[in-house]
C-alpha positions as CSV (number, residue, x, y, z in Angstrom):
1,X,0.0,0.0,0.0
2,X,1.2,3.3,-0.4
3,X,0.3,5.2,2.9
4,X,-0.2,8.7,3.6
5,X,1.2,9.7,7.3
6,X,0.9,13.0,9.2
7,X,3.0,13.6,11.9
8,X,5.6,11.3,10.5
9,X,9.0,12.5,11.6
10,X,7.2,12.6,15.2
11,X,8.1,10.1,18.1
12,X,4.8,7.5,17.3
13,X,5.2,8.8,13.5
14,X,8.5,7.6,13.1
15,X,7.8,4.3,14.9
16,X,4.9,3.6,12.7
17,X,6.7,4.3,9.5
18,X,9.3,2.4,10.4
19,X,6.5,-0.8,10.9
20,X,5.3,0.5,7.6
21,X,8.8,0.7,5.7
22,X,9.1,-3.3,7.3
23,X,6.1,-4.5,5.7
24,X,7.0,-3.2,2.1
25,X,4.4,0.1,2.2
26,X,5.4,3.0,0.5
27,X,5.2,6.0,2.7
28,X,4.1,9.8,2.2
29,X,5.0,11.8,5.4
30,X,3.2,14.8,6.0
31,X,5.0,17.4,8.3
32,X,6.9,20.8,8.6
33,X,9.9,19.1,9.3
34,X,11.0,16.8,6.3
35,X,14.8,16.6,7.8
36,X,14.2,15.9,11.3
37,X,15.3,12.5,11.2
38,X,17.4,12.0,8.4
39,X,17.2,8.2,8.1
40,X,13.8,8.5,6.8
41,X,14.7,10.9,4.0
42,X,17.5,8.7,3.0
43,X,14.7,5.6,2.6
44,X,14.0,5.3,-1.3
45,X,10.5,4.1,-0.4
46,X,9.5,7.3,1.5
47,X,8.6,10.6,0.4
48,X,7.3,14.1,1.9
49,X,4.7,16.4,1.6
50,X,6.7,19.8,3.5
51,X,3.5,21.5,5.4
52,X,1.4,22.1,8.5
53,X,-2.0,20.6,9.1
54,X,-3.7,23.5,8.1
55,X,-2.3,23.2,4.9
56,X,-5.1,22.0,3.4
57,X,-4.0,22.6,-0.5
58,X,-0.8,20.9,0.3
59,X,-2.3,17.7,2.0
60,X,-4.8,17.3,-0.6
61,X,-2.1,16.7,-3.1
62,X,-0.3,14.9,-1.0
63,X,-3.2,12.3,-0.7
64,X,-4.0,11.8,-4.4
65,X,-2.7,8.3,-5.2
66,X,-2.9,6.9,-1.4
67,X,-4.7,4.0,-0.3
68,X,-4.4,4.6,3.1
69,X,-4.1,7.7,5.6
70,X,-3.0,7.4,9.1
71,X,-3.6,11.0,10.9
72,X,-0.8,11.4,13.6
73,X,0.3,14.6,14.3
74,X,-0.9,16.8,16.8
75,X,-2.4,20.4,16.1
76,X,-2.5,22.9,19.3
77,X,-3.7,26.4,20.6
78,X,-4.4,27.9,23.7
79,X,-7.6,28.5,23.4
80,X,-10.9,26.6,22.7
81,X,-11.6,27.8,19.6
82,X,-7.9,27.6,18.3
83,X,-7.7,23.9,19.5
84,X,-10.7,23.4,17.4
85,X,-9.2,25.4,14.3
86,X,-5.7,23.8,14.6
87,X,-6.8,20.5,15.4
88,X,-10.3,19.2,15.2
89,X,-10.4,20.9,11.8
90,X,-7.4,19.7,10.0
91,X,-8.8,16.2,11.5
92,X,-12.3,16.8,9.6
93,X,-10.5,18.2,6.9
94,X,-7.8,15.8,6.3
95,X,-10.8,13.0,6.8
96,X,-12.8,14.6,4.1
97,X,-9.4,14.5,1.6
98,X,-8.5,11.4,2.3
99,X,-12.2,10.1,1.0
100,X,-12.0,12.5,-2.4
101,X,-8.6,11.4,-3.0
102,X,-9.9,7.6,-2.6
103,X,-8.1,6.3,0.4
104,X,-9.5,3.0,1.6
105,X,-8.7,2.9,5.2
106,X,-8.2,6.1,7.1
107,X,-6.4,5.8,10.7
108,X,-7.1,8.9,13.8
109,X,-4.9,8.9,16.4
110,X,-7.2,10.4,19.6
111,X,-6.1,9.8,22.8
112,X,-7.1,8.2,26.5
113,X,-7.7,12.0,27.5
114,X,-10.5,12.1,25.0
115,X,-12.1,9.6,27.8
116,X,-11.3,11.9,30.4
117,X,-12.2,11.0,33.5
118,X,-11.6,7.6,35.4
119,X,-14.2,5.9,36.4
120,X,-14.3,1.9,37.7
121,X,-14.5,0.3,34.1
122,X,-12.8,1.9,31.4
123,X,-12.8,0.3,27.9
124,X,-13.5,1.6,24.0
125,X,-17.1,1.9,24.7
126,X,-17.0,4.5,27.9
127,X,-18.4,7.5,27.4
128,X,-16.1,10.5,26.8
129,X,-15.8,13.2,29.8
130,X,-13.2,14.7,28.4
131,X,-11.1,17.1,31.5
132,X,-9.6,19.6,29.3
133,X,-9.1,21.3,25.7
134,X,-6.5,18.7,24.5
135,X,-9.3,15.4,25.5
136,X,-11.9,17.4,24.4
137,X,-10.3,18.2,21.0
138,X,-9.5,14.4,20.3
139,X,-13.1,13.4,21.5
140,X,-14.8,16.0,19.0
141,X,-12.6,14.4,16.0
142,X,-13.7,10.7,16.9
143,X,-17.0,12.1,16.6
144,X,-16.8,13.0,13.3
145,X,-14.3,10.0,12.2
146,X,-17.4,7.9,13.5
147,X,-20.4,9.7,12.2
148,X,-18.5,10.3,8.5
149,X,-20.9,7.4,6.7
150,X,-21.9,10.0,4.2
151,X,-21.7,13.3,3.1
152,X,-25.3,15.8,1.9
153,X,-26.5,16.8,-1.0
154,X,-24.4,15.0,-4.1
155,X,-20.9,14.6,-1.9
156,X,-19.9,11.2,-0.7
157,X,-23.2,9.8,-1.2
158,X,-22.1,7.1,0.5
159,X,-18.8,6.6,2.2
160,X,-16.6,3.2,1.9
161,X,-13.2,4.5,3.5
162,X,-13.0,2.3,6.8
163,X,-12.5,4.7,9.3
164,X,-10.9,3.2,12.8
165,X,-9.5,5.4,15.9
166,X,-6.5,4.0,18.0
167,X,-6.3,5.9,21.6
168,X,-3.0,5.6,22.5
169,X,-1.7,5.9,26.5
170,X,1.3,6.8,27.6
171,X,4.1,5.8,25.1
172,X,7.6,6.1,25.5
173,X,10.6,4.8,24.1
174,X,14.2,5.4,22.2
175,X,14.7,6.8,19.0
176,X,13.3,4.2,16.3
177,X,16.4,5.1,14.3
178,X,19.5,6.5,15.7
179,X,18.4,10.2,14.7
180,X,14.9,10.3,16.0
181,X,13.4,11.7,18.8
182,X,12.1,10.3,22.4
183,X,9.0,10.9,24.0
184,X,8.7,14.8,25.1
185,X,8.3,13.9,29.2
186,X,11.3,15.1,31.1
187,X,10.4,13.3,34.3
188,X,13.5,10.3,33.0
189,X,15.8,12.7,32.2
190,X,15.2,14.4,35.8
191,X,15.1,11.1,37.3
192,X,18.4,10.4,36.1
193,X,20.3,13.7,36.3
194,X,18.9,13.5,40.2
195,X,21.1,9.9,40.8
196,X,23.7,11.0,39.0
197,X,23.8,14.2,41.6
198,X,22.7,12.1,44.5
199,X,19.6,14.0,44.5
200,X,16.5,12.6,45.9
201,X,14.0,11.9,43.9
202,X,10.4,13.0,44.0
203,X,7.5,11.3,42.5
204,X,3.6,10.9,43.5
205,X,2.7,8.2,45.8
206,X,0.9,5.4,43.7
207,X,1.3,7.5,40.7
208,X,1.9,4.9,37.7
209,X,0.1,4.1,34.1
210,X,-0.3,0.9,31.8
211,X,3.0,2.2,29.8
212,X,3.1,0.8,26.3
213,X,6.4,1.1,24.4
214,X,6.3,3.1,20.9
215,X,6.9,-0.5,18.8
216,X,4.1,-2.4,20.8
217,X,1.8,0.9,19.6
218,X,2.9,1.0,16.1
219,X,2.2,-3.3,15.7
220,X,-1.5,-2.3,16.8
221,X,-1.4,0.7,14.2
222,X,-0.2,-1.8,11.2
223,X,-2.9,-4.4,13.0
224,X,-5.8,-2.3,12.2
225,X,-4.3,-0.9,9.2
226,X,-4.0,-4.3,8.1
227,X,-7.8,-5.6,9.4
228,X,-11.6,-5.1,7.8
229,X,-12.4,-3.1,10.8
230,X,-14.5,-0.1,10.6
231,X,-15.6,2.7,12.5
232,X,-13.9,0.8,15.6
233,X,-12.2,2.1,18.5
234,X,-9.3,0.5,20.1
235,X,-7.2,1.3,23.4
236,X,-3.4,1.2,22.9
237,X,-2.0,0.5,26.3
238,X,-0.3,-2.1,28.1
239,X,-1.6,-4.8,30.2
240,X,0.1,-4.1,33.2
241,X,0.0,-1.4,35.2
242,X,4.0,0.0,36.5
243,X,4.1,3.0,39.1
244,X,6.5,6.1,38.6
245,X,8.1,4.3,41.9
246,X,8.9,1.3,40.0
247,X,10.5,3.4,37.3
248,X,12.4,5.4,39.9
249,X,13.9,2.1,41.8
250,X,15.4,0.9,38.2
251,X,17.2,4.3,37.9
252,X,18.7,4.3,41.2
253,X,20.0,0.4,40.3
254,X,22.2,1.9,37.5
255,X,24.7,3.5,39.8
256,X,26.1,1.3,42.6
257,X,26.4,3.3,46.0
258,X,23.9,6.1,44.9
259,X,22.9,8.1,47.6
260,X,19.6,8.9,46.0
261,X,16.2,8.6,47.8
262,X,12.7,7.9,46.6
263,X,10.3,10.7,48.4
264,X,6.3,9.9,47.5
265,X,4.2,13.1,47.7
266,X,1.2,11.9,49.2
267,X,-2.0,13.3,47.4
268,X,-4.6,10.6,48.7
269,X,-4.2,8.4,45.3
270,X,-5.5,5.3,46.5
271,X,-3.3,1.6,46.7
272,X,-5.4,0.4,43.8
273,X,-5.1,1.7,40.5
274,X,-7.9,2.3,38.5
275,X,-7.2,0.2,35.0
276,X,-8.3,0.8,30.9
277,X,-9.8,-2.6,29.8
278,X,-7.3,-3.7,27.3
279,X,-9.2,-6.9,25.9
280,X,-10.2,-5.8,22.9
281,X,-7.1,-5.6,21.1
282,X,-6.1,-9.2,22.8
283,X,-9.6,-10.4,21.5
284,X,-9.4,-9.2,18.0
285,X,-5.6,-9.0,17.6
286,X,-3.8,-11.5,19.8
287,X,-2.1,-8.5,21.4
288,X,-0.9,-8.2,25.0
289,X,1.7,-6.2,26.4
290,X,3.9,-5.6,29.5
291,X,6.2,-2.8,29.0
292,X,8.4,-3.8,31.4
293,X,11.4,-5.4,30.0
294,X,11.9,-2.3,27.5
295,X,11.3,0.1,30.3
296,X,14.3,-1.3,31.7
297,X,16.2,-0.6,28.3
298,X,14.8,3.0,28.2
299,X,15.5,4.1,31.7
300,X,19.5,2.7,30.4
301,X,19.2,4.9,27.4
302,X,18.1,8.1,29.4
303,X,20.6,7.5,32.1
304,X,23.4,7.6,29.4
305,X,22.3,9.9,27.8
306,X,21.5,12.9,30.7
């Protein structure tokens, strides 16, 4: 297939085009930074479309001879309405291109935030409570990535582009090639400049997430990309759940004699975590994942490299 990706050159982006570039896909990257990770331009089988996602002349072309489109990147603002115009847009926008320019399968990336709220079962078919601009954003573009089954009047009398949603959680990870990019959160790099100081280190008590490394996300991408599915939603998480504590205790193990401490803020978080139902994508995929043994490997990298 030859596969349309926004957000490309990003830290998921560049893990899923590297699944893609495995599996023989051709790729067209969509982002405003074609050189950010050199190894990709170099690939003979990848190519670029230079432009924001609000370029809406430049995606269009970019989309004419795709058969798929998998929507990564992230638009932002500070405001509601400029979430909506930088992000929610360009989703509905780049939906609605993807369609004219005949793409067969079209991909969203939302979010766990679009969910919002935790509440005692949490699993594809919760309703959405988003708690701020960025879930609320995501949860507006499902919406229309769900309810897209056909256009008014004579446009897309009928729509046959499978359209699927993956809601990725916390994803971390090392460069997929040795010039990308890590994830953006700074609490490993803290972490480890704070043992190799001898600092303490301070984390919420019974603060932790099912953490899902950025290859396990990218195999469900190229699962569903893969699949007959349509107008499904699917959770990208791990199956088990690992505490910031957990995390802390492996950096400290890296440097024998460290005088580093492990202080919890206490903030009433209870001993049992609240958990995302991961079944589905066990159910229809055979996937299953415990991030552990590449945490382990990423709290290594970090370490060397702070």
């Amino acid at each position: 297939m030859r596969v349309f990706v926004t957000g490309g050159t990003g830290f998921i982006g560049h893990y899923v085009v590297k699944a893609l570039l495995e599996r023989g896909h051709d790729v067209v990257i969509a982002t405003r930074h074609p050189n950010k990770v050199p190894s990709l331009a170099a690939k003979p089988n990848v190519s670029f479309v230079e432009a924001s996602l609000t370029d809406f002349d430049k995606m269009g072309e970019g989309l004419k001879g795709c058969d798929a489109c998998i929507h990564i990147a992230l638009g932002w603002g500070e405001t509601p309405s400029t979430m909506l115009m930088n992000d929610t847009r360009a989703t509905v926008m780049l939906l609605e291109m993807a369609a004219k320019a005949g793409c067969k399968k079209f991909i969203q990336t939302s979010s766990t935030a679009a969910m919002g709220r935790m509440r005692p079962v949490m699993r594809e078919v919760t309703s959405n409570l988003p708690m701020d601009l960025y879930g609320a954003t995501k949860a507006a573009g499902e919406a229309y990535v769900l309810g897209f089954r056909q256009g008014y009047g004579k446009n897309f009398p009928h729509v046959t582009m499978q359209r699927n949603i993956i809601r990725p959680g916390y994803t971390f990870g090392n460069p997929a090639f040795p010039d990308g990019c890590s994830q953006p959160d700074r609490r490993f790099f803290d972490m480890a400049r704070a043992v190799k100081d001898d600092r303490d280190i301070e984390i919420v008590k019974n603060d932790g997430t099912q953490f899902i490394h950025a290859s396990q996300q990218a195999e469900l991408y190229m699962k569903v990309l893969e699949s007959d599915k349509n107008e499904e939603i699917f959770l990208g998480l791990g199956e088990v759940w690992m505490s910031w504590k957990e995390i802390a205790e492996m950096m400290i193990s890296l440097k024998p004699g460290c005088k580093s401490k492990i202080v919890e803020k206490d903030l009433g978080w209870g001993d049992d975590p609240m958990l995302f139902d991961v079944s589905k994508i066990k159910d229809q995929f055979g996937l299953a994942f415990d991030a552990h043994d590449f945490m382990m490997d990423h709290v290594k990298w970090t370490y060397e490299q702070a």
